[in-house]
N, C-alpha and C positions, 0 to 999 in steps of 0.2 A: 255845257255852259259852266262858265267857271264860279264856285261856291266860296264864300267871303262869312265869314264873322265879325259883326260890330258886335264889342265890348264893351261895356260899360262899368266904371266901380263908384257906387252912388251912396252916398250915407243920408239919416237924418238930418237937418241944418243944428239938432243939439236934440236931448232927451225930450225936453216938452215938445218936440216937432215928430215925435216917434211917431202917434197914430195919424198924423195929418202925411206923412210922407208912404203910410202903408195905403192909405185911402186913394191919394192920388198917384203914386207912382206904382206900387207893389198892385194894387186892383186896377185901373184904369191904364195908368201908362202903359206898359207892356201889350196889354192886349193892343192899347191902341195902336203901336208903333207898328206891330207886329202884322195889321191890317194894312199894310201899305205893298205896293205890285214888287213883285219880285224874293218878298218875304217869305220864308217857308216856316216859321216857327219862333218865337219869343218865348223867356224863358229868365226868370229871376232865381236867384240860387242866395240862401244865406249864411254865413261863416257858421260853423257850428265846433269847431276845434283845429286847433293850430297845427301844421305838419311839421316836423323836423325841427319844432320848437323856433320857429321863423317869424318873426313877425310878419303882419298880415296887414296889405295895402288897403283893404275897404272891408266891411262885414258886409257888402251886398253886393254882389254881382250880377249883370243881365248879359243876358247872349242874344242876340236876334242873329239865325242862320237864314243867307240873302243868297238867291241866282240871282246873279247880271254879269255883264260883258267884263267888266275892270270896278273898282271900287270906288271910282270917282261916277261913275255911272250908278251907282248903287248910294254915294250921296248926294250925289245930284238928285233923283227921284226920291228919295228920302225927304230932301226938304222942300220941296216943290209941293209934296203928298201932303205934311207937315203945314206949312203954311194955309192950305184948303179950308176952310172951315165947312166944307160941305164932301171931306172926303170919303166919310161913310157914316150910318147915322148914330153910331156913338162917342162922335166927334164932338159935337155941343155939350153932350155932360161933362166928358171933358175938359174942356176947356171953361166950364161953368165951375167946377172945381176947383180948379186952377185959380178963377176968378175971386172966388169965395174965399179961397185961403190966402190969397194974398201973392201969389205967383209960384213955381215952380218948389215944394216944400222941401227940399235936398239941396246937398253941396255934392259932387261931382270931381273925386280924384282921379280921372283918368279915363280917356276912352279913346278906342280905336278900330279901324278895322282890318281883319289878320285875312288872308286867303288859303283856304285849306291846300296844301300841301301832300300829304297822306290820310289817308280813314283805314283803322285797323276798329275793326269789334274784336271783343272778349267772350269769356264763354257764357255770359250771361247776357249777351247780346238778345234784343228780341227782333225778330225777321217779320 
């Protein structure tokens, strides 16, 4: 089956949204997405130093790696999943979260989904 990368590069809405956006998107979001059929792992990554002195599109990035057929099948069940308020049972805090802080705590520069291509590991690969 063919494997897909949804990316995401997600920031705080400003400084004072720092801990409300680690609370619901960095603790909750992620796992929750990542609960959805077809998901094989979710995964936040944050900037920690610049490469090749480049500036740098977002300091937070998410990975969710997805089996399905094409990537439109992969966000098709993504937001059908999404939409559920009964998709599994840590959906309500979520979304209680959410509620409490006033909607989604982030701004959102960019996202997409890539289709893997090649897989090479390194020598610090673990099997």
């Amino acid at each position: 089956m063919p494997q897909f990368v949804l990316i995401g590069l997600c920031e705080p809405e400003n400084e004072e949204g720092q801990a409300a956006f680690e609370e619901w998107f960095i603790n909750q979001h992620i796992e929750d997405t990542t609960h959805c059929p077809g998901f094989v792992r979710g995964r936040v990554f944050e900037l920690k130093g610049p490469h090749l002195d480049i500036n740098y599109v977002s300091k937070y990035i998410s990975l969710y790696e997805v089996e399905a057929e094409s990537y439109e099948e992969a966000e098709r069940i993504l937001n059908e999943w999404q939409a559920d308020a009964n998709a599994w049972p840590g959906r309500k805090h979520h979304w209680q979260t959410a509620e409490r802080l006033g909607g989604m705590p982030m701004k959102i520069g960019g996202s997409g989904w890539y289709e893997l291509l090649r897989d090479y590991s390194g020598p610090a690969a673990k099997s």
